[in-house]
PDB file of N, CA, C and O in Angstrom:
ATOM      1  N   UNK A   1       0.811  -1.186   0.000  1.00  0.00           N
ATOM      2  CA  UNK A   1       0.000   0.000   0.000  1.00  0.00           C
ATOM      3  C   UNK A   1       0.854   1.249   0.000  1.00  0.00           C
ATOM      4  O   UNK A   1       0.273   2.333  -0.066  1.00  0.00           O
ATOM      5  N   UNK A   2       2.355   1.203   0.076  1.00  0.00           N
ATOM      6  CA  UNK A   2       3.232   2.079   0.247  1.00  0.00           C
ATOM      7  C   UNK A   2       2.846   3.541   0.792  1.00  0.00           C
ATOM      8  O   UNK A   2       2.390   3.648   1.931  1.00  0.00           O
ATOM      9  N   UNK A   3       3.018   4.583   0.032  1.00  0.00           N
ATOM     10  CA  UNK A   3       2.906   5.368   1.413  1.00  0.00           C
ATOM     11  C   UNK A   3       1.075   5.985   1.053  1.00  0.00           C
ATOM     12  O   UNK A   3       1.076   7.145   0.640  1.00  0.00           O
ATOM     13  N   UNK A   4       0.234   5.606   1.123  1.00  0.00           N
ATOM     14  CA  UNK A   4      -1.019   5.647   1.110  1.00  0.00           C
ATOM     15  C   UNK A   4      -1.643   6.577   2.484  1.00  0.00           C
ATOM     16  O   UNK A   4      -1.567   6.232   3.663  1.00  0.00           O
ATOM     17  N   UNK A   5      -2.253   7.808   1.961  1.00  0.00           N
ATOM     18  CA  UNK A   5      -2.682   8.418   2.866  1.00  0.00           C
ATOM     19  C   UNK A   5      -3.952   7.685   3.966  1.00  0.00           C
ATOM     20  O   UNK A   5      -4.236   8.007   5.120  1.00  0.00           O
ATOM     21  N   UNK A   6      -4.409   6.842   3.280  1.00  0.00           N
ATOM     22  CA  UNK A   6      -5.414   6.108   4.550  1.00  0.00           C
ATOM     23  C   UNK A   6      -4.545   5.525   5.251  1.00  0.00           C
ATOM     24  O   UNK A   6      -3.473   5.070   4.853  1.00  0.00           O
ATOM     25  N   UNK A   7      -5.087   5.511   6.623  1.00  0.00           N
ATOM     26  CA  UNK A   7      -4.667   5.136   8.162  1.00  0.00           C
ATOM     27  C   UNK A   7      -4.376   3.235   7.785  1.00  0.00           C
ATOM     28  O   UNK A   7      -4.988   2.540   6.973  1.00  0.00           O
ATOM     29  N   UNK A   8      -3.625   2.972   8.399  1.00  0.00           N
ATOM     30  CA  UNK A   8      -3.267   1.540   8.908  1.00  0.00           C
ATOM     31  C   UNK A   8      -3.975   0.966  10.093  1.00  0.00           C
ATOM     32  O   UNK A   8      -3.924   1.384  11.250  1.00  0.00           O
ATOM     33  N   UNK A   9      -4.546   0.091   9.693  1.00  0.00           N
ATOM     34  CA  UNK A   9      -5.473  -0.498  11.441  1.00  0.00           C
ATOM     35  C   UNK A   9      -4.704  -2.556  11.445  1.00  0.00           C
ATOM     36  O   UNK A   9      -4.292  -3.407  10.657  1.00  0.00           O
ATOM     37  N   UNK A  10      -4.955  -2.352  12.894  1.00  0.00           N
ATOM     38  CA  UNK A  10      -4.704  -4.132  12.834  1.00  0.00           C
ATOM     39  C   UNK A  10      -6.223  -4.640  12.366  1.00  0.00           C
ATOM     40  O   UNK A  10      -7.276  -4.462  12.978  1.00  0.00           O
ATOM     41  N   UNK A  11      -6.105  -5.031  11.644  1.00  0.00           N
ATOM     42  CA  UNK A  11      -7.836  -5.755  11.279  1.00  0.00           C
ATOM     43  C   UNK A  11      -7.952  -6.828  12.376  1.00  0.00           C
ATOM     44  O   UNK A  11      -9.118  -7.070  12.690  1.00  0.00           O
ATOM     45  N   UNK A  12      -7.149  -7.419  12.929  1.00  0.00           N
ATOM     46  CA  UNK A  12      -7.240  -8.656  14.185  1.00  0.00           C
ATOM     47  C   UNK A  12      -7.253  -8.282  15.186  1.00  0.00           C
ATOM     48  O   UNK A  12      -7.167  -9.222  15.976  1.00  0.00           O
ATOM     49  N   UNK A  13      -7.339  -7.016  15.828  1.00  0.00           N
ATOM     50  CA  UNK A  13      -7.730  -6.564  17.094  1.00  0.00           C
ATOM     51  C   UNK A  13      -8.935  -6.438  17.363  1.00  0.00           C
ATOM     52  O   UNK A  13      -9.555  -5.656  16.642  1.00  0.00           O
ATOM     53  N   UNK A  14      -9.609  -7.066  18.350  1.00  0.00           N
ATOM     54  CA  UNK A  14     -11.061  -6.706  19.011  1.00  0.00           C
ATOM     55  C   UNK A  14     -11.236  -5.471  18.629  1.00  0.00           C
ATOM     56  O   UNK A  14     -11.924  -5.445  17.608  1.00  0.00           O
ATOM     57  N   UNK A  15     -10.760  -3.899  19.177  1.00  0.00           N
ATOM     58  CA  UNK A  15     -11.240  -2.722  19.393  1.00  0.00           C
ATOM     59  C   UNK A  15     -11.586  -2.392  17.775  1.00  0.00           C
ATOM     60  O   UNK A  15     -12.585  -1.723  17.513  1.00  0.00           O
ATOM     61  N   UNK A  16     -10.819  -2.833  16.838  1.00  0.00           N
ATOM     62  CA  UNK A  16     -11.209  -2.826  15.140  1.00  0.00           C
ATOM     63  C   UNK A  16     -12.197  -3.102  15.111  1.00  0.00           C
ATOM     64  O   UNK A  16     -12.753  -2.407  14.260  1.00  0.00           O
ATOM     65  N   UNK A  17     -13.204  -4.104  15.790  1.00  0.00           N
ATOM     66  CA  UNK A  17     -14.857  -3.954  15.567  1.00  0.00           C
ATOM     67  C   UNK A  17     -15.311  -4.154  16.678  1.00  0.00           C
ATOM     68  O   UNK A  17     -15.652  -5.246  17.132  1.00  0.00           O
ATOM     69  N   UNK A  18     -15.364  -2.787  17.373  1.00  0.00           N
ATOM     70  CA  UNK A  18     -16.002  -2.401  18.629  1.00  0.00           C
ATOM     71  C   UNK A  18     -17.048  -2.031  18.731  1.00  0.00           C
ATOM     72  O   UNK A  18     -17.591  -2.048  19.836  1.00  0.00           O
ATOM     73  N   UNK A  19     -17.565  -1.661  17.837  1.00  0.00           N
ATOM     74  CA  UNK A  19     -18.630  -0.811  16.887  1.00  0.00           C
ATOM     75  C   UNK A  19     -19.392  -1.688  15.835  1.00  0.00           C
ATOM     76  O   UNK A  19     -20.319  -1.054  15.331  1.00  0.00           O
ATOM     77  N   UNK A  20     -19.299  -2.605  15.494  1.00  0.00           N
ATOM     78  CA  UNK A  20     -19.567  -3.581  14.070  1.00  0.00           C
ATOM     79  C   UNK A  20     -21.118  -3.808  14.992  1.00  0.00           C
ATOM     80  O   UNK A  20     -21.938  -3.027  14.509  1.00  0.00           O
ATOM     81  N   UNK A  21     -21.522  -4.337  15.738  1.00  0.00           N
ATOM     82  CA  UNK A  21     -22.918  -4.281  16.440  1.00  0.00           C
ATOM     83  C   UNK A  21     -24.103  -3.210  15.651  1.00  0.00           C
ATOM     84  O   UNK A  21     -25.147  -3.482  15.059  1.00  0.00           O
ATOM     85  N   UNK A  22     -23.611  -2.257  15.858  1.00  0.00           N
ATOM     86  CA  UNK A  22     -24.205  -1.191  15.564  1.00  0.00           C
ATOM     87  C   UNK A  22     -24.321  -0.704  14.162  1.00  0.00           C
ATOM     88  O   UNK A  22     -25.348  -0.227  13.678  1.00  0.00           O
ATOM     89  N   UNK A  23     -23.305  -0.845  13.614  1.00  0.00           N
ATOM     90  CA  UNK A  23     -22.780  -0.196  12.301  1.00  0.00           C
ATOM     91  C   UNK A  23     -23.934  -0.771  10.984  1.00  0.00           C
ATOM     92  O   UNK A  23     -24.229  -1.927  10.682  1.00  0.00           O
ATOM     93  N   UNK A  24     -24.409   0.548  10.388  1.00  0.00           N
ATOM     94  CA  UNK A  24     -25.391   0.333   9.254  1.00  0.00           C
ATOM     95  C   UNK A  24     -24.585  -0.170   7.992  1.00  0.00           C
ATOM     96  O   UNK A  24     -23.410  -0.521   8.100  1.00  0.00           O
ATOM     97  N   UNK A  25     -25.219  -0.188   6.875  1.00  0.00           N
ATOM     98  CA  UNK A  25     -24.551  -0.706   5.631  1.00  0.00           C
ATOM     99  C   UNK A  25     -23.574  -0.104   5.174  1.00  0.00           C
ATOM    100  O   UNK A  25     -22.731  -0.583   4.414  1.00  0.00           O
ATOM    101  N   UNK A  26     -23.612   0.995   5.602  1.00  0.00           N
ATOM    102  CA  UNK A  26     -22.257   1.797   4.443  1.00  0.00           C
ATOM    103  C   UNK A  26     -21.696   1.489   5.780  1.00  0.00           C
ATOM    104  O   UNK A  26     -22.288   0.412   5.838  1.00  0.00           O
ATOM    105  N   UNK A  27     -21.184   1.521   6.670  1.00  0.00           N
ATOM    106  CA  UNK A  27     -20.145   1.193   7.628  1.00  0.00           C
ATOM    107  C   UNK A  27     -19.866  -0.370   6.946  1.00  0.00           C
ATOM    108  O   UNK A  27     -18.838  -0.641   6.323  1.00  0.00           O
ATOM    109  N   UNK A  28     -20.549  -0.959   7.095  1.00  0.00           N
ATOM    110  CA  UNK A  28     -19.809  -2.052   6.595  1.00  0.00           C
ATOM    111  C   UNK A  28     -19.093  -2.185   5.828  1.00  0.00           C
ATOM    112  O   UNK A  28     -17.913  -2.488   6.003  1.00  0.00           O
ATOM    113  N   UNK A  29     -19.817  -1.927   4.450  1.00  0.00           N
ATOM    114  CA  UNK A  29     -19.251  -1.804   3.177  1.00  0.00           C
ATOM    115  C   UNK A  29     -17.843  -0.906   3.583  1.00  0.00           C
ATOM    116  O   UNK A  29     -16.821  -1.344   3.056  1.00  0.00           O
ATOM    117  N   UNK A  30     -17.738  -0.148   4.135  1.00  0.00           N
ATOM    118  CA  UNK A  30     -16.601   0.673   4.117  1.00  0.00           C
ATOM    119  C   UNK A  30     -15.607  -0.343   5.054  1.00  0.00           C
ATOM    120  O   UNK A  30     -14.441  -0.349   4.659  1.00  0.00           O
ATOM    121  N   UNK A  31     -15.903  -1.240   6.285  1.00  0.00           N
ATOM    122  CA  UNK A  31     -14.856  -1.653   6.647  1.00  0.00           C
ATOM    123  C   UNK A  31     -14.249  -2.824   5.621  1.00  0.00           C
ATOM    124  O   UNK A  31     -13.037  -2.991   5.483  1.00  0.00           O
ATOM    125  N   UNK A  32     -15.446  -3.755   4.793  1.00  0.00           N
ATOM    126  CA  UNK A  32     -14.239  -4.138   3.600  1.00  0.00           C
ATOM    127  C   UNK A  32     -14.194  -3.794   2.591  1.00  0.00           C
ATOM    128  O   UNK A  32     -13.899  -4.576   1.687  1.00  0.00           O
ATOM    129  N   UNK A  33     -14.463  -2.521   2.365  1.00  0.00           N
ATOM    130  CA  UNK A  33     -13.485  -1.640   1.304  1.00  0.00           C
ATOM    131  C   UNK A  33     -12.163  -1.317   1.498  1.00  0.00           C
ATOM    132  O   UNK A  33     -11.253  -1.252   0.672  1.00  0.00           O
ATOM    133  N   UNK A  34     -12.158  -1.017   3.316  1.00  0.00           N
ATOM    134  CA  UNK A  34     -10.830  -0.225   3.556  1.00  0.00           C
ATOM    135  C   UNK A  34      -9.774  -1.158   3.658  1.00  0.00           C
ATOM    136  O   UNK A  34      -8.596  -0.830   3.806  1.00  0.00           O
ATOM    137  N   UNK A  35     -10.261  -2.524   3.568  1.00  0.00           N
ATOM    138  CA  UNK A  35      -9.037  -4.017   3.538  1.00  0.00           C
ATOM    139  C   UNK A  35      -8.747  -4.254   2.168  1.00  0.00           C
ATOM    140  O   UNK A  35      -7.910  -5.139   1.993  1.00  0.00           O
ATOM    141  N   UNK A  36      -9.102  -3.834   1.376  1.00  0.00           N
ATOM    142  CA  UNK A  36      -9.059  -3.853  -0.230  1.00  0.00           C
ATOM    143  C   UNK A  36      -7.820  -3.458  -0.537  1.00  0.00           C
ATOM    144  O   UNK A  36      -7.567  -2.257  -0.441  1.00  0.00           O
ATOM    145  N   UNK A  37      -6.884  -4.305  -0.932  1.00  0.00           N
ATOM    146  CA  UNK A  37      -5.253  -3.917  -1.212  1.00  0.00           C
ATOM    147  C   UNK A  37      -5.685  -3.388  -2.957  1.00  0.00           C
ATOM    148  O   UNK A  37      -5.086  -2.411  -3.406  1.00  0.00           O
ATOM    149  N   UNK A  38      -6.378  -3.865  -3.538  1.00  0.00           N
ATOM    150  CA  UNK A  38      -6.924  -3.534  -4.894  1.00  0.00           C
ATOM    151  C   UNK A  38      -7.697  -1.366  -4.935  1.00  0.00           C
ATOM    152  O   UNK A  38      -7.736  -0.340  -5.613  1.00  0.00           O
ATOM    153  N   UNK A  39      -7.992  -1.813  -4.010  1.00  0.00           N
ATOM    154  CA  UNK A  39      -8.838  -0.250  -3.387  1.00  0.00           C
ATOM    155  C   UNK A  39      -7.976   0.555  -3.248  1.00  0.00           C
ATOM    156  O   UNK A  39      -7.932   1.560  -3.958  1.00  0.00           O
ATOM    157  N   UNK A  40      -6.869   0.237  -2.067  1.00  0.00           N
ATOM    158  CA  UNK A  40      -6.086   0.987  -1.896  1.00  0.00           C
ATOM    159  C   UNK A  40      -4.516   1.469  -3.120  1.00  0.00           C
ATOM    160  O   UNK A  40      -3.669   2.351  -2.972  1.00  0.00           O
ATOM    161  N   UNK A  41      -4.657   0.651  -4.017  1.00  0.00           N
ATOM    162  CA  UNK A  41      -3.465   0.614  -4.555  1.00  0.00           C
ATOM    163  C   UNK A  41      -4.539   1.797  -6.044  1.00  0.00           C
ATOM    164  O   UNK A  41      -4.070   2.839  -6.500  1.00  0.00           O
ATOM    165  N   UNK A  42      -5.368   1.445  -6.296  1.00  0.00           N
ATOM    166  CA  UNK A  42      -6.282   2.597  -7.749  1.00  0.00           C
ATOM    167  C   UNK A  42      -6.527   4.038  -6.518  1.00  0.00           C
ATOM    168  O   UNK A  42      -6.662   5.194  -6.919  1.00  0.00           O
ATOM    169  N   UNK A  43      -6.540   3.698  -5.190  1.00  0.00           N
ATOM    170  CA  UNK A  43      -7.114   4.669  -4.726  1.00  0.00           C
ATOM    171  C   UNK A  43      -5.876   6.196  -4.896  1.00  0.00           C
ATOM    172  O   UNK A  43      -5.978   7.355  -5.301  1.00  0.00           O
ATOM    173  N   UNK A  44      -4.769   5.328  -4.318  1.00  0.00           N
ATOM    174  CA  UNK A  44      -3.456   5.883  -4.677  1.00  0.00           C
ATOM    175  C   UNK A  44      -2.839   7.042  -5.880  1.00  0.00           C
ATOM    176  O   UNK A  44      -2.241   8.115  -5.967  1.00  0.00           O
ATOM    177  N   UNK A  45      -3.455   5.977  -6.685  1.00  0.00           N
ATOM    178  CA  UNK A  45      -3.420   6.373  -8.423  1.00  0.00           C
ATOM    179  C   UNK A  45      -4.223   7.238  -8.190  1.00  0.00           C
ATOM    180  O   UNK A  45      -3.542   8.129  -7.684  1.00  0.00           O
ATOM    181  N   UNK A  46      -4.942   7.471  -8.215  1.00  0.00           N
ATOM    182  CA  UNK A  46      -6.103   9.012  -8.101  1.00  0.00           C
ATOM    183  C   UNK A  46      -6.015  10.092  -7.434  1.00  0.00           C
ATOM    184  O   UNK A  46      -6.303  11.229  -7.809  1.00  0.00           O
ATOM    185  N   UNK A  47      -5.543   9.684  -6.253  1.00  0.00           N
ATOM    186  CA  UNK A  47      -5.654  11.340  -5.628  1.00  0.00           C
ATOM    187  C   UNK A  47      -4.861  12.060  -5.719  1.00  0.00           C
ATOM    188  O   UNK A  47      -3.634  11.974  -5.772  1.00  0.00           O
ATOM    189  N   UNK A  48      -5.956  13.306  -5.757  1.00  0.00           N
ATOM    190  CA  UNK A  48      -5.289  14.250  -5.886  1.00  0.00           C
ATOM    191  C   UNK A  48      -6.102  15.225  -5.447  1.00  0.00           C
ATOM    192  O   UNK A  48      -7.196  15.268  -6.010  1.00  0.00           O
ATOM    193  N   UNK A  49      -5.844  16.208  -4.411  1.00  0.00           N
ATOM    194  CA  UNK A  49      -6.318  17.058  -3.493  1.00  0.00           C
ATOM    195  C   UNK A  49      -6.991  18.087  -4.885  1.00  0.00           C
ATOM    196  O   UNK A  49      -8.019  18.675  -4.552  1.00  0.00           O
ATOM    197  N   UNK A  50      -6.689  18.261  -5.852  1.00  0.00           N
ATOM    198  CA  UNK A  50      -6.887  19.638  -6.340  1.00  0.00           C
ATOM    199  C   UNK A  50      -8.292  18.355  -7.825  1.00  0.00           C
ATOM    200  O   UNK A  50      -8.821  19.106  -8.644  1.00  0.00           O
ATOM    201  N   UNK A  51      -8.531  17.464  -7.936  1.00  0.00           N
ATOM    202  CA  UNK A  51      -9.039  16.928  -8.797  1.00  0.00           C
ATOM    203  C   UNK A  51     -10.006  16.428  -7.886  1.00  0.00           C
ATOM    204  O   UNK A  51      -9.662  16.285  -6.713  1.00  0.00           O
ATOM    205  N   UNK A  52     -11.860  15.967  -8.452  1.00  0.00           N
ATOM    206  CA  UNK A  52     -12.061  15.015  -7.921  1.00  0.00           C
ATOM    207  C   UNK A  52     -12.035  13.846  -8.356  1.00  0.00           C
ATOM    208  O   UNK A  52     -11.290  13.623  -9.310  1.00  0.00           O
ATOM    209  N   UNK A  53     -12.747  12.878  -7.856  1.00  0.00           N
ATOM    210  CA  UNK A  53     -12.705  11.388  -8.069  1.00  0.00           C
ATOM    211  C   UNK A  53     -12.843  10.996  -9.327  1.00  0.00           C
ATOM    212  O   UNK A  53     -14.058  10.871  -9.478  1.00  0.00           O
ATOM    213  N   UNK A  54     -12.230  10.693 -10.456  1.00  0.00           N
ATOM    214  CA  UNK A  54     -12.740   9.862 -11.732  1.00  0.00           C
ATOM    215  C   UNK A  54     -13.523   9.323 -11.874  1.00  0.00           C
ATOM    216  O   UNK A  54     -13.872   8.606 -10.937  1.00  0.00           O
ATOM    217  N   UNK A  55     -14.351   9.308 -13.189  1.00  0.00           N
ATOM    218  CA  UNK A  55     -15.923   8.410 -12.525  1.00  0.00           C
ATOM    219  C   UNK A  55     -15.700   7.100 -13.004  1.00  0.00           C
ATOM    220  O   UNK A  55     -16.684   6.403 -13.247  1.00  0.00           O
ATOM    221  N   UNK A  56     -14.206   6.517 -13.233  1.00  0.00           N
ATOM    222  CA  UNK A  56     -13.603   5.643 -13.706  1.00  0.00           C
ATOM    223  C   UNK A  56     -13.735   4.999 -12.076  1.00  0.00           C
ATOM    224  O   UNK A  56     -14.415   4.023 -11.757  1.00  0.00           O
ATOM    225  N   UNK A  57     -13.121   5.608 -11.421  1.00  0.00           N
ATOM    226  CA  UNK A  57     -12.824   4.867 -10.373  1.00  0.00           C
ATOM    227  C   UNK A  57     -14.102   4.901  -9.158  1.00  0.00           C
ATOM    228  O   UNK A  57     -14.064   4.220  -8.134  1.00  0.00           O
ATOM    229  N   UNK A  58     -15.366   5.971  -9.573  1.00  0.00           N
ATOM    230  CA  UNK A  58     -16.180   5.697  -8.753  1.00  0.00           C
ATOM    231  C   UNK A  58     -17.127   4.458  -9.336  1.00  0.00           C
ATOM    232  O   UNK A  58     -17.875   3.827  -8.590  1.00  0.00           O
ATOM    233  N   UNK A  59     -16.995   4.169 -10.856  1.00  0.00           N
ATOM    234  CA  UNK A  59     -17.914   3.347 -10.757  1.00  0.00           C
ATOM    235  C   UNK A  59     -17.432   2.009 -10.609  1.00  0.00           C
ATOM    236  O   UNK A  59     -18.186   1.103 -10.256  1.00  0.00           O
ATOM    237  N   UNK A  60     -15.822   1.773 -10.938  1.00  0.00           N
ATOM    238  CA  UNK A  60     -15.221   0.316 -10.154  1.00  0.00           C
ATOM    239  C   UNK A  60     -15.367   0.166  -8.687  1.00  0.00           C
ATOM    240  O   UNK A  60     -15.087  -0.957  -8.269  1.00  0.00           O
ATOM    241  N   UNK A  61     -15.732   1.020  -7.836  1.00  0.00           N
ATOM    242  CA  UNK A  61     -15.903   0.762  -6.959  1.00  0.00           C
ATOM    243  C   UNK A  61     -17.260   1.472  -6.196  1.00  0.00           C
ATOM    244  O   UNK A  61     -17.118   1.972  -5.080  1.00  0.00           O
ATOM    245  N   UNK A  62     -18.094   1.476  -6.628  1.00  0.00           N
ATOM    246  CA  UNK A  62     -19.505   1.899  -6.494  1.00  0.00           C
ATOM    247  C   UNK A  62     -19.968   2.950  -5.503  1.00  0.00           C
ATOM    248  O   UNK A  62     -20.999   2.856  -4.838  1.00  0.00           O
ATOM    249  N   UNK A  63     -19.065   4.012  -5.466  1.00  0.00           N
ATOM    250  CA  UNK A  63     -18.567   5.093  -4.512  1.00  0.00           C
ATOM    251  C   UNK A  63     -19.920   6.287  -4.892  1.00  0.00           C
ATOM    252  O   UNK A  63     -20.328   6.551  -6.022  1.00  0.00           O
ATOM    253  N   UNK A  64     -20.272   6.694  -3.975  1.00  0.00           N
ATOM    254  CA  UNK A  64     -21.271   8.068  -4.319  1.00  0.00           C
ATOM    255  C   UNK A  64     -20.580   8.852  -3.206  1.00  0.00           C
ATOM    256  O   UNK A  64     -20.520   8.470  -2.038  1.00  0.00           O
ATOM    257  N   UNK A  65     -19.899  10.347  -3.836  1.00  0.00           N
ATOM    258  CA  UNK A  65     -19.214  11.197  -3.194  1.00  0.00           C
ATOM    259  C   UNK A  65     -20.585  12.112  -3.373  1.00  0.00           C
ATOM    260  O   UNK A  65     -21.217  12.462  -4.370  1.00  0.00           O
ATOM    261  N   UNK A  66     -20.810  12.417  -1.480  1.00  0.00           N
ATOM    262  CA  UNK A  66     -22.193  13.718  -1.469  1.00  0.00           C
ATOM    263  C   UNK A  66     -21.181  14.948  -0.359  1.00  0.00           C
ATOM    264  O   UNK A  66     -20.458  14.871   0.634  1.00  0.00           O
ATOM    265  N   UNK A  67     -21.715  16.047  -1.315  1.00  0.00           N
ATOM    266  CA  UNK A  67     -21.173  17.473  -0.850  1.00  0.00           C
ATOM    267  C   UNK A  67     -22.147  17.571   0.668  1.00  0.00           C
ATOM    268  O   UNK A  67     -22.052  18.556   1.400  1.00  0.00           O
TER     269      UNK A  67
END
């Protein structure tokens, strides 16, 4: 994932789903999105603070960005 601005978590620690009880669908979906070495490696390729999202890459990964 080299130097990838999303955070690093242990996915095998209890406190990593401390919260999973509760958590609606897009929480989910987002906790295995954010294990996605595939996700993270196009996510990479894209950003860019001054561009937004490609709709290349929102629709490989079925992303709806709301203002």
């Amino acid at each position: 994932m080299g130097d990838s601005t999303m955070p690093d978590f242990d996915w095998r620690a209890p406190k990593a789903y401390a919260n999973i009880h509760t958590a609606d669908r897009a929480e989910l979906a987002w906790e295995c999105l954010r294990r996605d070495t595939e996700y993270h490696d196009h996510y990479d390729a894209v950003t860019n603070p001054n561009v937004s999202a490609p709709s290349a890459f929102r629709r490989r990964w079925r992303l709806i960005f709301r203002s």
